[in-house]
MIVO-477520 format. One record per atom (N, C-alpha, C): residue in three letters; atom name; x, z, y. Coordinates in Angstrom, 1 decimal. Atoms other than C-alpha are relative to their C-alpha. Example, Ala and Ser with C-alpha at 12.3 -4.5 7.8 and 13.67 -1.06 7.14 Angstrom:
NODE, ALA, N, 0.9, 0.0, -1.2;
NODE, ALA, CA, 12.3, 7.8, -4.5;
NODE, ALA, C, 0.9, 0.0, 1.2;
NODE, SER, N, -0.9, 0.0, -1.1;
NODE, SER, CA, 13.7, 7.1, -1.1;
NODE, SER, C, -0.8, 0.8, 1.1;
# end
This chain:
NODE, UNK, N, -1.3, -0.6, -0.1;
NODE, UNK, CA, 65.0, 55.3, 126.2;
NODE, UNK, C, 0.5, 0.2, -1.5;
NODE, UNK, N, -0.2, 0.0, 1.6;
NODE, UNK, CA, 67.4, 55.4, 123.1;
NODE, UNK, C, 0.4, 1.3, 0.1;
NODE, UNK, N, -0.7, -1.4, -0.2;
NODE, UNK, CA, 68.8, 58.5, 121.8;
NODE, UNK, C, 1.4, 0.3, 0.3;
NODE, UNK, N, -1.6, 0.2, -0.9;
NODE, UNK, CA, 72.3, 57.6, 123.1;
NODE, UNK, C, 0.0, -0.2, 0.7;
NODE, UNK, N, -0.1, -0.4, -1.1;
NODE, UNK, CA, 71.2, 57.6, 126.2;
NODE, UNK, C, -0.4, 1.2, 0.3;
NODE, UNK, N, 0.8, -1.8, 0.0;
NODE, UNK, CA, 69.4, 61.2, 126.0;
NODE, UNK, C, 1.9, 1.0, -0.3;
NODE, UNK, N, -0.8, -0.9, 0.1;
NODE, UNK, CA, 72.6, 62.6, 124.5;
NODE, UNK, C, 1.2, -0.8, 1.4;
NODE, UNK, N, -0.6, 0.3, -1.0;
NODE, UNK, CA, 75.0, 60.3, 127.4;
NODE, UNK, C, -0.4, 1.0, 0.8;
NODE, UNK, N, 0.4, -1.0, -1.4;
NODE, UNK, CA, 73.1, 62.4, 130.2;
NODE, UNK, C, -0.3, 1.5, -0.5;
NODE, UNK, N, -0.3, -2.0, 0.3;
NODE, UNK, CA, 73.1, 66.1, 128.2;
NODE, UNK, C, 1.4, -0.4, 0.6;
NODE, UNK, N, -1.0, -0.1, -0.3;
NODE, UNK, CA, 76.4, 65.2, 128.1;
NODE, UNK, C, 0.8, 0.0, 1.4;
NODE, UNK, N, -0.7, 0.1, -1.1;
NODE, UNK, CA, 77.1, 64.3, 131.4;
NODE, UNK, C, -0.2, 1.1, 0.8;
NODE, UNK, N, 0.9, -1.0, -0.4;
NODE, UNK, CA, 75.1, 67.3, 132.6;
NODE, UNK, C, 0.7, 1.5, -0.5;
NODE, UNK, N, -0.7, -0.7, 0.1;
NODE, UNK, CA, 77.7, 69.4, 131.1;
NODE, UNK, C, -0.6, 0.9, -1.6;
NODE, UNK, N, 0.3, -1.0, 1.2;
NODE, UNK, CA, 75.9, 70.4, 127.8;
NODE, UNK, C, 1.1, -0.5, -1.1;
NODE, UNK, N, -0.4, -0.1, 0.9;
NODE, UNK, CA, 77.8, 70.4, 124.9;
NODE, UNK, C, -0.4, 0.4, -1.8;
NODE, UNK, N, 0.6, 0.1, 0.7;
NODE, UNK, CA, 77.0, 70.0, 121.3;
NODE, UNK, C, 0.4, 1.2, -0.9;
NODE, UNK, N, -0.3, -0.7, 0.6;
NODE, UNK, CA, 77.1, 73.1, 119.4;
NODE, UNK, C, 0.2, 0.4, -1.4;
NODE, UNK, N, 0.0, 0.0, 2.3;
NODE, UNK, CA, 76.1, 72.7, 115.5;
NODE, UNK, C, -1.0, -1.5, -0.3;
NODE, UNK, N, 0.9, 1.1, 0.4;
NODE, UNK, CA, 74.6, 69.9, 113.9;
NODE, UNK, C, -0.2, 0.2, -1.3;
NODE, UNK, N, 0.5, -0.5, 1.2;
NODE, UNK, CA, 72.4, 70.4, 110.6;
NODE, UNK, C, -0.6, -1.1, -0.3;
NODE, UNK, N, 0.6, 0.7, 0.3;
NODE, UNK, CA, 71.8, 67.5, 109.1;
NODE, UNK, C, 0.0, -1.3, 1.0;
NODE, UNK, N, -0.6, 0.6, -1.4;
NODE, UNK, CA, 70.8, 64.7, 111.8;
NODE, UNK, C, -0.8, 0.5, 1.1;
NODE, UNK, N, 0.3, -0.8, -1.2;
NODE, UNK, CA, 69.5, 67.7, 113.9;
NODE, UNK, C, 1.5, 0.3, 0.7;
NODE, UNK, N, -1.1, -0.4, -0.5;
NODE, UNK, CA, 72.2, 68.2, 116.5;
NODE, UNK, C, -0.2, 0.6, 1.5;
NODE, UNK, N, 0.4, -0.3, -0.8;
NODE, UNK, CA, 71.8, 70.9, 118.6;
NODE, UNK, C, 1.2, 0.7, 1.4;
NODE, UNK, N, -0.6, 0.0, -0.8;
NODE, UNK, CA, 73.1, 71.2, 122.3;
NODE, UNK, C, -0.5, 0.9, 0.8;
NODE, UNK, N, 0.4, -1.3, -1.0;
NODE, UNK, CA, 73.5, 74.0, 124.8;
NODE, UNK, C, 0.8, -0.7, 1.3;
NODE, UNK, N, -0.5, 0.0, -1.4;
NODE, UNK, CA, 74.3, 74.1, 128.7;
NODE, UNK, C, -1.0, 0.8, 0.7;
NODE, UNK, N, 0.8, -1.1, -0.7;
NODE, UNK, CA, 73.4, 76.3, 131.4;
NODE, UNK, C, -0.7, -1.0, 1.8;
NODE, UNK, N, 0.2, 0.6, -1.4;
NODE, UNK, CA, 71.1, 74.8, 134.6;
NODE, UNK, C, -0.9, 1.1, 0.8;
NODE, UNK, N, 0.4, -1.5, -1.0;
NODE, UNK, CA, 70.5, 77.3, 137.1;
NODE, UNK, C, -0.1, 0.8, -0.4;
NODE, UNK, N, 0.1, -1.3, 0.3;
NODE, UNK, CA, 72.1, 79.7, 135.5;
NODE, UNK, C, -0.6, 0.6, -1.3;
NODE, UNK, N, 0.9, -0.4, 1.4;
NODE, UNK, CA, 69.6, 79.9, 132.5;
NODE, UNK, C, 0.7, -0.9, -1.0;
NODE, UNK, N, -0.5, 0.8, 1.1;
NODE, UNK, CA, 71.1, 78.9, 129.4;
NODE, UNK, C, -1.3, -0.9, -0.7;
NODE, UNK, N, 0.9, 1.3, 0.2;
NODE, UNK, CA, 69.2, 75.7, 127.9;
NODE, UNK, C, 0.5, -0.5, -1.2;
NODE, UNK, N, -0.9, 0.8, 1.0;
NODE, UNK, CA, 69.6, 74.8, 124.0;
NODE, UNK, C, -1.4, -1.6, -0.3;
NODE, UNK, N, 1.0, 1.4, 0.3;
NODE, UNK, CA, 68.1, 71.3, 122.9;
NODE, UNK, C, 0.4, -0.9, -1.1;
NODE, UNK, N, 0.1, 0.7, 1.5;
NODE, UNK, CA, 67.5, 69.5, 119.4;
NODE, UNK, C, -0.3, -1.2, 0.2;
NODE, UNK, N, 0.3, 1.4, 0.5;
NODE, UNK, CA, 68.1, 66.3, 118.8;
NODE, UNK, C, -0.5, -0.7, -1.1;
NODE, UNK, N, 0.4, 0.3, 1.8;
NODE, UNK, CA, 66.5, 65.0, 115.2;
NODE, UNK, C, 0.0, -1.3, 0.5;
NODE, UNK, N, 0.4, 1.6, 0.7;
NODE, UNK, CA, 67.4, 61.3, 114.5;
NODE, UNK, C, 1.3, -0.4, -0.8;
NODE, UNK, N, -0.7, 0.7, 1.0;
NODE, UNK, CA, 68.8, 59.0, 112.1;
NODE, UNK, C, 1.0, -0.5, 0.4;
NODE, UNK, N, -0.3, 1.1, -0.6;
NODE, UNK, CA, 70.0, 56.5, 114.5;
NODE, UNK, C, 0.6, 0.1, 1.6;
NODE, UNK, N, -0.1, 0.3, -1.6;
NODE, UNK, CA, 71.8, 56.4, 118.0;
NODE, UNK, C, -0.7, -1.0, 0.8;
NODE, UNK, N, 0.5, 1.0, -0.8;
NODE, UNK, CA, 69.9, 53.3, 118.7;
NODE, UNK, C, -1.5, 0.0, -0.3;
NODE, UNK, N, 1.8, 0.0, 0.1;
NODE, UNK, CA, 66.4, 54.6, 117.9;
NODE, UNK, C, -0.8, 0.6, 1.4;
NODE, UNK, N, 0.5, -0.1, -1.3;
NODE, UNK, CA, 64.1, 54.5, 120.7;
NODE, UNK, C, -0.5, 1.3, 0.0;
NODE, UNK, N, 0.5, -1.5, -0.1;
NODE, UNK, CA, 63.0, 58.4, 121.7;
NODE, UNK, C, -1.9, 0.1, 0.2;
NODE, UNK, N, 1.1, -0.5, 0.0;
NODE, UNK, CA, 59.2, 59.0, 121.3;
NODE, UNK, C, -0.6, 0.5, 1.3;
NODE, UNK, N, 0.1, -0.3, -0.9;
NODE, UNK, CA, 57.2, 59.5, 124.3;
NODE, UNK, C, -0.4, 1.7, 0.5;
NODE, UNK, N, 0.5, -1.9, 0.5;
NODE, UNK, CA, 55.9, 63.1, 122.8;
NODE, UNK, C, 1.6, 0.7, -0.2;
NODE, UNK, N, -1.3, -0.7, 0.5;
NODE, UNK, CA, 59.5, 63.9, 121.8;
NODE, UNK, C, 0.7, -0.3, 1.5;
NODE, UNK, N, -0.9, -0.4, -1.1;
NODE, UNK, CA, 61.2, 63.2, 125.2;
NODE, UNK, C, -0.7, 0.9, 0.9;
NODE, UNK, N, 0.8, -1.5, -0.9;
NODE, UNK, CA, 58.6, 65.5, 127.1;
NODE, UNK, C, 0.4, 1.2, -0.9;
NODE, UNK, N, -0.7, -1.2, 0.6;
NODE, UNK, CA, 59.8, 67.9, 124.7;
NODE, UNK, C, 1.7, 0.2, 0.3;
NODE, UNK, N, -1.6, -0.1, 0.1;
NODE, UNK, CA, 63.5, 67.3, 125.0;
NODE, UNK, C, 0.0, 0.3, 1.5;
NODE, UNK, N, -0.3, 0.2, -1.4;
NODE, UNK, CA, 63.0, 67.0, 129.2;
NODE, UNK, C, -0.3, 1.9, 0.6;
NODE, UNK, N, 0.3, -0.8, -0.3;
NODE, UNK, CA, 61.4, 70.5, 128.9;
NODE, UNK, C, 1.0, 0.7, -0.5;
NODE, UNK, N, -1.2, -0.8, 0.4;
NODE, UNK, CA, 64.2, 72.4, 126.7;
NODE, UNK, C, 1.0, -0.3, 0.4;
NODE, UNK, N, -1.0, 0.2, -1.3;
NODE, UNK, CA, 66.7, 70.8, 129.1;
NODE, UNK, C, 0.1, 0.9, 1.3;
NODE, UNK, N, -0.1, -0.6, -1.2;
NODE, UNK, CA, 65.5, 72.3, 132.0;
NODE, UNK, C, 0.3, -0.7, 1.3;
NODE, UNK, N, -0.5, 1.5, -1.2;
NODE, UNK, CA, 66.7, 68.6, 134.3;
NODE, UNK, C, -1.4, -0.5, -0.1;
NODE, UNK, N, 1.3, 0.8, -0.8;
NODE, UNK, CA, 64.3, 66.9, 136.4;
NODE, UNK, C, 0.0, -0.9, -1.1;
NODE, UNK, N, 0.8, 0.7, 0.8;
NODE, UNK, CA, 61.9, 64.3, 134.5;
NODE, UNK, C, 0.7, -1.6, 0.7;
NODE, UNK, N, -0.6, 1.3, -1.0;
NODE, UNK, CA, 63.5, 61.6, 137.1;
NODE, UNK, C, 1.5, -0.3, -0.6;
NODE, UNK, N, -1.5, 0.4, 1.0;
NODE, UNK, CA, 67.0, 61.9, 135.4;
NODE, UNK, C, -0.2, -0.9, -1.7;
NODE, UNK, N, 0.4, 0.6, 1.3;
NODE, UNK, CA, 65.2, 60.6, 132.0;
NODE, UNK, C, -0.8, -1.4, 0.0;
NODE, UNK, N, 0.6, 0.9, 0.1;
NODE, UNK, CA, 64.3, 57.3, 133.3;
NODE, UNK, C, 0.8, -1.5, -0.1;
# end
């Protein structure tokens, strides 16, 4: 999965990007209610996402592991 597809489905998911520091770009949204923020770190929209770094991004989400496939 690339990282423009990770931020496509925040996005669609209703989060929204709040600050970006550098090419950390960090997004918030609320799923069930619990607010949910989540850091993106890359250079590149077309760099492929890490299999260690999307288990982390699928958990500060808070969305099923089946939406990230």
């Amino acid at each position: 999965m690339k990282y423009r597809d990770v931020e496509k489905l925040l996005l669609a998911h209703r989060f929204e990007l709040i600050r970006q520091q550098g090419s950390h770009r960090h997004f918030q949204g609320f799923v069930d209610g619990k607010r949910c923020i989540v850091t993106l770190a890359y250079h590149s929209r077309n760099d492929d996402v890490l299999p260690k770094t999307l288990a982390s991004i699928i958990r500060q989400s808070g969305l099923s592991k089946r939406l990230f496939k």
